[in-house]
C-alpha positions in Angstrom: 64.6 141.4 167.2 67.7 143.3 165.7 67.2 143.8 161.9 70.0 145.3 159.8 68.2 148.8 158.2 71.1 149.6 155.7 74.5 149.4 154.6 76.8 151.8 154.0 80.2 151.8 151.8 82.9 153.9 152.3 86.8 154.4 151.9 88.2 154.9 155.1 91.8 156.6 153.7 93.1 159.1 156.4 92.6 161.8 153.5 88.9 162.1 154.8 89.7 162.8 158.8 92.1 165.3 157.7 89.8 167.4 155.8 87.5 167.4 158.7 89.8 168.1 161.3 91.7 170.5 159.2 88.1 172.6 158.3 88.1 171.8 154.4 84.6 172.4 154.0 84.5 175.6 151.9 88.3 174.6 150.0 87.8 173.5 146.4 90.1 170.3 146.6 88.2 169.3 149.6 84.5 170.0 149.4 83.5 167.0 147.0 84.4 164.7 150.0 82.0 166.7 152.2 79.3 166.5 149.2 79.8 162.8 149.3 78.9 162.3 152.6 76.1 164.6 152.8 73.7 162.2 152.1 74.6 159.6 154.2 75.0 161.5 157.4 71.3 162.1 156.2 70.2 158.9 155.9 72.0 158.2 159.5 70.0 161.0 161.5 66.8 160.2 159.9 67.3 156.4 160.6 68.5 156.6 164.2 70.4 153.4 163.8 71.4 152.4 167.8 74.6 150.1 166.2 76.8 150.5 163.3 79.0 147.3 162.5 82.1 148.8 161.3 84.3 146.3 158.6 87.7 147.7 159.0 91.0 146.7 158.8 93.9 148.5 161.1 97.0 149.8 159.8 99.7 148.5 161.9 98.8 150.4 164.8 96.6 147.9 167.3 97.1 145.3 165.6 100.7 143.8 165.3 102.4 141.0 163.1 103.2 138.7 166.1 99.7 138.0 166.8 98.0 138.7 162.6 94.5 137.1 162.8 92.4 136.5 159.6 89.0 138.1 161.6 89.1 140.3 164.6 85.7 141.2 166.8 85.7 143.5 169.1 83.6 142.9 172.2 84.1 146.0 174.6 82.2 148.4 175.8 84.4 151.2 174.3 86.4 152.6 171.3 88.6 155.2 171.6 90.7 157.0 168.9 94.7 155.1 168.2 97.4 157.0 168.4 99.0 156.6 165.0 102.2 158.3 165.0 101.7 162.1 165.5 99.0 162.1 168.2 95.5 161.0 168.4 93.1 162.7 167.0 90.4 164.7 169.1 87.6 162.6 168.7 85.6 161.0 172.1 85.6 157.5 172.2 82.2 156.0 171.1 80.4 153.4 173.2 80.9 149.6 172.3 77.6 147.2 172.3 78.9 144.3 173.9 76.1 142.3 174.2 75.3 142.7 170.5 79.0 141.9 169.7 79.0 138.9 171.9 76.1 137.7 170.4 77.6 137.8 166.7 80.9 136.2 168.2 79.1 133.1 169.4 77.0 132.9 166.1 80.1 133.1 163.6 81.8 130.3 165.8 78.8 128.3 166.1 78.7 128.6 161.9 82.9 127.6 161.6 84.3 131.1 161.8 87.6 130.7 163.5 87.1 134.6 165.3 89.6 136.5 167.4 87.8 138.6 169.9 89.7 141.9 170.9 89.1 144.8 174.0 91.1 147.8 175.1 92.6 148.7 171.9 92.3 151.4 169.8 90.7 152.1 166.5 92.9 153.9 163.7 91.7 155.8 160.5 90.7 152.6 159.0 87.3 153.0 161.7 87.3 156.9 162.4 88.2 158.3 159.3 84.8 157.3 157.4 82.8 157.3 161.4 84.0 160.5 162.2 82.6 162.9 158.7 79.3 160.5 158.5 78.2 160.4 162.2 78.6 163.7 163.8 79.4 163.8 167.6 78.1 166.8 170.1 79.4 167.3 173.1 81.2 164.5 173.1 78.9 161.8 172.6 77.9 159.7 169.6 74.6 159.1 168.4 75.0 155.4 169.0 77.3 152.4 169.5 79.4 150.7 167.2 80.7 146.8 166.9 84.5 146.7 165.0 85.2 143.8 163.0 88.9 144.1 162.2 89.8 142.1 158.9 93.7 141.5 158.4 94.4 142.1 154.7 97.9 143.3 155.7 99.8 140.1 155.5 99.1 137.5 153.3 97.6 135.0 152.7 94.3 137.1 153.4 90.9 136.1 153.4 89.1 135.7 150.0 86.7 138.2 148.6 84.0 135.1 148.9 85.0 134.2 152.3 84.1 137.8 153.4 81.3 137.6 151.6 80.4 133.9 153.4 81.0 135.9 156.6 78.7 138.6 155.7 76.0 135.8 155.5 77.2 134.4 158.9 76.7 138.4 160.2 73.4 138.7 158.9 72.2 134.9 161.1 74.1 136.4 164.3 72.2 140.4 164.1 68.6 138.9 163.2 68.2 136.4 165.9 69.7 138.4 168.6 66.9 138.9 170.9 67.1 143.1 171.5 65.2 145.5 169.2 68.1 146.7 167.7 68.5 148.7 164.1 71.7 148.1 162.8 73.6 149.5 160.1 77.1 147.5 158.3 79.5 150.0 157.3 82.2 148.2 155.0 85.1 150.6 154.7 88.4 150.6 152.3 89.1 151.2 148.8 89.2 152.0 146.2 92.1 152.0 143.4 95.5 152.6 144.9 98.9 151.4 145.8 101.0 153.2 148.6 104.2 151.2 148.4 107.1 150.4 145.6 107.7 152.0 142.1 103.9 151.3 141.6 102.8 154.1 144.1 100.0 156.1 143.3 98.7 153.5 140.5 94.7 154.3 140.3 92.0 153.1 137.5 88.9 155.3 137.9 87.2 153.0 134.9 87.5 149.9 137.1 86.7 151.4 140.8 83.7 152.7 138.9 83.1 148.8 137.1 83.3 147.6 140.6 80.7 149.7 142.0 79.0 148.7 139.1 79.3 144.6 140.1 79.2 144.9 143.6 75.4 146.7 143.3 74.1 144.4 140.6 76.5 141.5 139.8 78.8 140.3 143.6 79.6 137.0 142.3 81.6 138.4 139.3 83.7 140.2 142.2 83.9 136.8 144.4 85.5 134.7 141.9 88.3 137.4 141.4 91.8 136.7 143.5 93.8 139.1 145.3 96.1 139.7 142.4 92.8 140.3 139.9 91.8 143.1 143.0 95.9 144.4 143.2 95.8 144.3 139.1 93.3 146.3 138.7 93.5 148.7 140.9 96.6 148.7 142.9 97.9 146.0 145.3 96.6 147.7 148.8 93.2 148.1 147.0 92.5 144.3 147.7 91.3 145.6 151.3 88.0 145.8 148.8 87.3 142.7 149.9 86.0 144.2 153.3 83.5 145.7 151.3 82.4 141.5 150.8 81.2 141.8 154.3 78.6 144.1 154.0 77.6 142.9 150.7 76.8 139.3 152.1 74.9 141.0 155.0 73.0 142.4 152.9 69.7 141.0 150.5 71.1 139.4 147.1 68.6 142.3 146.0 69.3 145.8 147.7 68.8 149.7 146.3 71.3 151.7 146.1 69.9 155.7 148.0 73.6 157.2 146.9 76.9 156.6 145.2 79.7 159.3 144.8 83.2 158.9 143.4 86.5 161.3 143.7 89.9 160.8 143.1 91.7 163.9 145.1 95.4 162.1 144.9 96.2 158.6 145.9 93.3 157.1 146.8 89.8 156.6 145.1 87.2 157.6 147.7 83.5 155.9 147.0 80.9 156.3 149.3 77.3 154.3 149.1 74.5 153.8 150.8 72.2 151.1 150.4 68.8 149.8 151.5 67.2 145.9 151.4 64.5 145.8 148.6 61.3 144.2 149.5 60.0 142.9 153.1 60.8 139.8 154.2 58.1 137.6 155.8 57.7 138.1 159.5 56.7 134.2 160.2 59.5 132.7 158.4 62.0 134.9 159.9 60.4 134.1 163.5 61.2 130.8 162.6 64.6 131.0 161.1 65.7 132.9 164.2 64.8 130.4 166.7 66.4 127.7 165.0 69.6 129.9 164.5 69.5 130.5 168.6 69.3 126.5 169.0 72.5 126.0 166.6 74.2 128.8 168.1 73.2 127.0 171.8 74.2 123.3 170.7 77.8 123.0 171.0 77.4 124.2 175.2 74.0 122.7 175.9 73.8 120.6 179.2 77.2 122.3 180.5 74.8 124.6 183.0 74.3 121.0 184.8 78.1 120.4 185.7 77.6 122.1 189.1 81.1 123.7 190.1 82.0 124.8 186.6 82.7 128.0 185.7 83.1 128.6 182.0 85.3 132.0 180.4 82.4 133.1 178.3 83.0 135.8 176.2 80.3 138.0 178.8 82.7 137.0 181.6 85.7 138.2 179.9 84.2 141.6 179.1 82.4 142.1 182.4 86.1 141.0 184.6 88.7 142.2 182.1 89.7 144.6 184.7 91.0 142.3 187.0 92.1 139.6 184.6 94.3 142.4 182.7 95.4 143.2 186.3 96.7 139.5 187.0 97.6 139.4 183.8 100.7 142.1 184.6 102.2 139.3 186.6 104.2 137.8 183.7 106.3 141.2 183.7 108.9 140.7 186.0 108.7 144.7 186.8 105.1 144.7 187.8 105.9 141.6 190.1 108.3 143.3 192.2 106.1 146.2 192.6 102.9 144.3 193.5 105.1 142.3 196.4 106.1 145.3 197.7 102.9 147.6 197.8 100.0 145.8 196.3 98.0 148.6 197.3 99.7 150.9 194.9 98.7 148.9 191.7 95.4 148.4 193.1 94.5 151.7 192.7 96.8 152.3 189.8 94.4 149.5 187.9 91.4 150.6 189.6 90.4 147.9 190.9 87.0 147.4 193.3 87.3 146.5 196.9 85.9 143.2 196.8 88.6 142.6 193.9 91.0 144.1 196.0 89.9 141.6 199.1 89.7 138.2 196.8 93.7 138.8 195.9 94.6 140.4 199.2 92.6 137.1 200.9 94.1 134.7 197.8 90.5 133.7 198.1 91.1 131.3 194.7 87.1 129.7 195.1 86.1 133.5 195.3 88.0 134.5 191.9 87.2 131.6 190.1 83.2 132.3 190.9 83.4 136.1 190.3 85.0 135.7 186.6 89.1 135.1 187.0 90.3 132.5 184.6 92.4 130.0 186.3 95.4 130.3 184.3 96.2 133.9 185.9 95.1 132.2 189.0 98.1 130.2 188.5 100.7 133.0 187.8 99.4 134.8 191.2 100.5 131.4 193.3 103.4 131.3 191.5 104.3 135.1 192.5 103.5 134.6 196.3 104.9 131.1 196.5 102.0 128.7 196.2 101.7 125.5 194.0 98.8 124.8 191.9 97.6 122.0 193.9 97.3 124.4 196.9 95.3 126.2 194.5 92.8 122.8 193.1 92.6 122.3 196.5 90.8 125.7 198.1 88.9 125.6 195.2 86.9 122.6 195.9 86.8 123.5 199.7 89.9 121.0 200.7 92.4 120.9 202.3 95.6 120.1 200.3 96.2 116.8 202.3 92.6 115.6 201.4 92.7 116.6 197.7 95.9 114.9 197.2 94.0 111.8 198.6 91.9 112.1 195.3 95.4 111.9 193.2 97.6 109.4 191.7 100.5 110.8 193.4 101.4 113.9 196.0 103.1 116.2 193.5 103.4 119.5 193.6 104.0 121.7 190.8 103.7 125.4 189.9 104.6 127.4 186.6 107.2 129.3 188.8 110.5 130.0 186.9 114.0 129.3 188.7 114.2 132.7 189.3 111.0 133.3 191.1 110.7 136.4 193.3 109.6 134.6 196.3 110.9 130.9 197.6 108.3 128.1 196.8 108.7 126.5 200.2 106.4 124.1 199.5 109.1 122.6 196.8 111.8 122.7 199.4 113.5 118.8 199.5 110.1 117.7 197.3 108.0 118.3 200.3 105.4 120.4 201.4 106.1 122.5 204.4 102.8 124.9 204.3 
């Protein structure tokens, strides 16, 4: 079984990667932050955690206000380091752990957690910043993978400090009944006391960041019935990204012991690192138990759909393990990328990188052949409509007809396609409402 070993609390302003990067160690303004983390990059090389569940929110650098969810997972099978502005920062990317994070993902929808799912974008300071000082890379390589939950506190309305919380619980159901042996560690990042916009920049309230810590160790449910504007009142109005820190609290036992707590204030932010533990050991038995019947509520919803022979569902495995060539098709809406790909589809073949046999199945428009290996149909349907052929053509080669004899199953003999007027290439099959294939 996984089991979640620790949690971990940390502000994840981009004051921290600088200091790193920048070789602050031994600088008097900058060494506290190193002290701070001493003991938690500690903890992490003692404990050998293989996962760390990073709670993050970006900072309007993946993540983008025309599609601004409330929760964010991402399922890939690699992080690398955003661009923000000025450059990426050197850091390798770190390994995801996909099956881990597709686990959690089915769990938090089979509890009523209306999840986005996210690959192939990269993490800001809000995930590096902290990851980067408390889990050393050599040689490129990180001691372990990571799962990002990105949580949008950007744009309100955002998600309540209880709701993160209730999510935290939902977290802690999805990492102990996933089947690996697996020691996980939540990291809940952002915070403390500031304000980076208006005449209130650079408001901070050391006495309440240090009351929070306070409540948050020994008294959470004083914290979950405060609003945004109790968080933004007390300590500045982007400090109610706190409530990320809700996560990892309702991961965690309503009793835990805090190893480590540091607090410094170097200029606009209040930076708090902690590090807890679970206090006592729960009962093997009843956690057997609890697991199984977590796996069967995860399983309900989908149970019986393996029987519908000919049905291929987009699983959340199927979408990580084909994103290549769905991300490939999915380049078909751009009206640049068409006109390239009809006239040398072998160019952004290799440009994507795709495999032979992918290469063959579009070649061939072998439709059966991409539905099986993992294509959703709906870029199935933008390829016909690039090369000229309707989706019935399309229904029909999937079930092994012909289109005349699949038609005989229909109401009617229409054909259709999600072709624009201004398609590259004549539908001939829609010339005079006939079909001349």
């Amino acid at each position: 079984m996984a089991r979640i070993i620790g949690a971990i609390a940390s502000s994840h302003t981009p004051t921290i990667g600088f200091a790193l990067d920048a070789n602050k160690q031994n600088d008097a303004v900058w060494a506290p932050i190193f002290a701070a983390y001493e003991p938690v990059r500690h903890w992490l090389a003692e404990k050998k955690p293989d996962v760390l569940l990073m709670v993050y929110n970006d900072h309007v650098t993946s993540f983008f206000f025309d599609h601004y969810s409330a929760f964010a997972l991402g399922i890939g099978k690699e992080w690398r380091v955003a661009d923000e502005g000025g450059g990426a920062r050197d850091l390798p990317p770190v390994a995801g752990h996909a099956g881990l994070a597709r686990h959690i993902g089915a769990s938090l929808m089979a509890d009523e957690f209306d999840m986005a799912f996210f690959q192939d974008k990269a993490l800001d300071h809000g995930c590096f910043s902290p990851l980067s000082i408390m889990w050393p890379h050599r040689e490129g390589q990180w001691p372990g993978a990571i799962v990002p939950l990105q949580c949008g506190v950007l744009q309100f309305p955002v998600p309540s400090a209880r709701r993160c919380f209730k999510l935290g619980q939902g977290l802690r159901r999805a990492i102990e009944s996933y089947p690996e042996d697996l020691n996980v560690a939540i990291v809940a990042t952002g915070g403390l006391s500031h304000q980076v916009h208006g005449e209130r920049c650079g408001f901070n309230n050391t006495e309440w960041d240090h009351q929070f810590l306070d409540l948050f160790d020994k008294d959470p449910e004083v914290l979950l019935n405060m609003t945004q504007a109790d968080f933004a009142r007390m300590g500045g109005w982007e400090s109610a990204e706190i409530v990320m820190w809700m996560v990892m609290r309702g991961a965690m036992p309503a009793r835990v012991n805090c190893l480590h707590r540091e607090y410094y204030l170097p200029s606009m932010t209040g930076i708090a690192v902690a590090l807890y533990e679970p206090e006592g050991v729960p009962d093997p038995a009843l956690n057997a138990r609890a697991r199984e019947l977590h796996r069967q509520h995860m399983a309900h919803q989908t149970r019986g759909a393996e029987e519908l022979e000919g049905t291929y569902p987009f699983t959340l495995e199927r979408s990580v393990e084909h994103y290549r060539i769905n991300r490939y098709l999915h380049q078909l809406i751009q009206p640049a990328f068409r006109a390239r790909f009809l006239i040398d589809p072998a160019a952004t073949f290799e440009e994507a990188g795709l495999t032979p046999e992918e290469r063959d199945m579009i070649e061939r428009r072998d439709w059966q052949a991409m539905i099986r290996y993992g294509v959703i149909f709906f870029l199935l349907e933008k390829l016909g409509a690039v090369v000229g052929v309707s989706n019935l053509h399309i229904y029909a080669a999937m079930r092994g007809q012909s289109l005349e004899d699949f038609q005989k199953t229909r109401n009617t003999k229409a054909l259709y396609s999600v072709a624009g007027q201004g398609a590259a290439r004549a539908a001939d099959w829609n010339q005079d409402g006939g079909d001349k294939r």
